[in-house]
SEKE-251251 format. One record per residue (C-alpha): residue number from 1; x, y, z. Coordinates in pm, 1 decimal, always signed. Layout:
NUM:X:Y:Z
...
REM end
This chain:
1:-1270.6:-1148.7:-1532.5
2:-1450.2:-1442.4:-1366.5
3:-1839.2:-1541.3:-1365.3
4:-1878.0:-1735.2:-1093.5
5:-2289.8:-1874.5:-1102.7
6:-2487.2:-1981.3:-836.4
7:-2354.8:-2130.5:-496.2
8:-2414.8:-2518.6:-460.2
9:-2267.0:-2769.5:-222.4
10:-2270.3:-2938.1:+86.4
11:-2253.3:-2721.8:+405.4
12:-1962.2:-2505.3:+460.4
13:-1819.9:-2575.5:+122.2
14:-1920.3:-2396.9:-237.2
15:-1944.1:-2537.1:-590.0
16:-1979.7:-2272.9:-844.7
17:-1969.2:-2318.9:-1236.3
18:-1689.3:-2078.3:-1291.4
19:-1578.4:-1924.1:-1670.6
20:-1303.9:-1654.6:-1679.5
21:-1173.6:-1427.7:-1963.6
22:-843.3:-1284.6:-2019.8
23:-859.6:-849.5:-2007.3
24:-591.8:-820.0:-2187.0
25:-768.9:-551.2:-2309.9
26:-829.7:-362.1:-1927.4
27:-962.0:-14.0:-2056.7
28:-1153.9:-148.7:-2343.1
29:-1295.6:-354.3:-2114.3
30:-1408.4:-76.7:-1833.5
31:-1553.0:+141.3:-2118.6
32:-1785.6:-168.4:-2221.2
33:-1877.8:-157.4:-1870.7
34:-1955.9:+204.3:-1808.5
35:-2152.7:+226.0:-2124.6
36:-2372.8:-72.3:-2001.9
37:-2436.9:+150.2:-1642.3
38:-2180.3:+9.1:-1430.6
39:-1970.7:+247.6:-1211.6
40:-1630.6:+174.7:-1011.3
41:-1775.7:+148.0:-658.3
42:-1403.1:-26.4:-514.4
43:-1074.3:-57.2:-696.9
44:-941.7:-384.7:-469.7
45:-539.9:-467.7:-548.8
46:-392.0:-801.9:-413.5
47:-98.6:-988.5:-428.0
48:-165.2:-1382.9:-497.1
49:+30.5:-1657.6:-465.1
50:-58.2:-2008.8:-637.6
51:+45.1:-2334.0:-525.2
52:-41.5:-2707.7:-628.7
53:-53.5:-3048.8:-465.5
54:-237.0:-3342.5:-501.5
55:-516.1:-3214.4:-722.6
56:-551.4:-2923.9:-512.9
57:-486.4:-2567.4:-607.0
58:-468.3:-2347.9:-326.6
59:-414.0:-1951.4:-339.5
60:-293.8:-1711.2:-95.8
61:-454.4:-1358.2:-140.7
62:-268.5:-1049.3:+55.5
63:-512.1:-741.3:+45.2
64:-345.9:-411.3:+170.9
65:-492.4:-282.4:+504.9
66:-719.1:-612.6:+463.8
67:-549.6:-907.2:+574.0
68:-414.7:-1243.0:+385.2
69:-688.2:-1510.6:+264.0
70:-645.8:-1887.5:+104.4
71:-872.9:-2089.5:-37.9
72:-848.4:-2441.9:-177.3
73:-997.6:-2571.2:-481.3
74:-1035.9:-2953.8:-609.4
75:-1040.6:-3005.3:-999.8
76:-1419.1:-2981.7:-1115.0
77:-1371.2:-3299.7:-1298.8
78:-1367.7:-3507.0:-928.4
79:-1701.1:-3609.3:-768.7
80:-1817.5:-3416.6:-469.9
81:-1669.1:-3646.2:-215.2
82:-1343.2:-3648.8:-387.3
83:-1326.1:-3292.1:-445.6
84:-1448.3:-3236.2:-42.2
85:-1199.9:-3528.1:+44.1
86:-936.6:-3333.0:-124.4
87:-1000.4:-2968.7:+44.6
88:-1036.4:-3143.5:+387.9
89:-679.5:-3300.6:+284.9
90:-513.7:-2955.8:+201.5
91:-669.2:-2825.0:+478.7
92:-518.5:-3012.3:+733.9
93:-158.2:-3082.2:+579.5
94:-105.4:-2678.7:+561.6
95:-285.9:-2647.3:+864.1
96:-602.2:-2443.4:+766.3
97:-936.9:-2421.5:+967.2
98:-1243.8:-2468.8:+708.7
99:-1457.2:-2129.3:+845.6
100:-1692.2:-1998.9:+541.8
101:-1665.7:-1800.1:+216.3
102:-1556.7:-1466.2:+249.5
103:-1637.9:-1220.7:-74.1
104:-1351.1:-922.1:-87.8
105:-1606.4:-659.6:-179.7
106:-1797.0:-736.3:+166.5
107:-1461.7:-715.3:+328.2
108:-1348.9:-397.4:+191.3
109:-1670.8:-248.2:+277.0
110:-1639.2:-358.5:+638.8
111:-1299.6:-195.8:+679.7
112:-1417.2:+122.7:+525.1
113:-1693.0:+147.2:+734.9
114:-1441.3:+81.3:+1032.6
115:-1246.4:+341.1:+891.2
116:-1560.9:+588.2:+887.1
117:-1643.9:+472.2:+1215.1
118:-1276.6:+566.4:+1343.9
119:-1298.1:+875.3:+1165.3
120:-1617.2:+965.3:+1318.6
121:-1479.5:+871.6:+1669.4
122:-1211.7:+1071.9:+1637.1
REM end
């Protein structure tokens, strides 16, 4: 699980304070959440790929019925400059366009609302 905290950074790029726990423990886990009030409103499954170069770490996300999303992260220990240097760097060797942030849960509700909408058309 990752908290990610508020968005920061310069246009078109975020900086988030980011801590992440190992679920080892995955139905433990989503019992703790269900007795604090949360319910399962999306199950999302992806396939990710990890690469690294140059201080970089970029991922490659595949989303069934979705589509397949990168992004590219500098090391948080590099100053803003270097870590935008860095992005713009990986961006251009693999040939990526910088667009904007895209959150999955926002994307899988888009497609099941196209999905409704098809249904509906239908």
């Amino acid at each position: 699980m990752t908290y990610k905290g508020p968005k920061g950074g310069r246009e078109g790029f975020k900086a988030k304070d980011e801590h992440i726990v190992d679920l080892s423990y995955t139905e433990e886990y989503c019992t703790i959440l269900e007795r604090l009030g949360f319910c399962l409103t999306a199950e999302v499954v992806k396939h990710r790929e990890i690469y690294q170069c140059d201080g970089a770490l970029v991922t490659l996300d595949t989303l069934p019925g979705i589509g397949t999303f990168s992004e590219i992260e500098a090391s948080f220990d590099l100053s803003e400059d270097e870590a935008i240097s860095v992005i713009n760097k990986t961006a251009e060797m693999a040939g990526l366009a910088i667009i904007r942030a895209v959150i999955y849960t926002l994307l899988y509700q888009q497609t099941r609302r196209l999905c409704i909408d098809l249904y509906y058309w239908n």
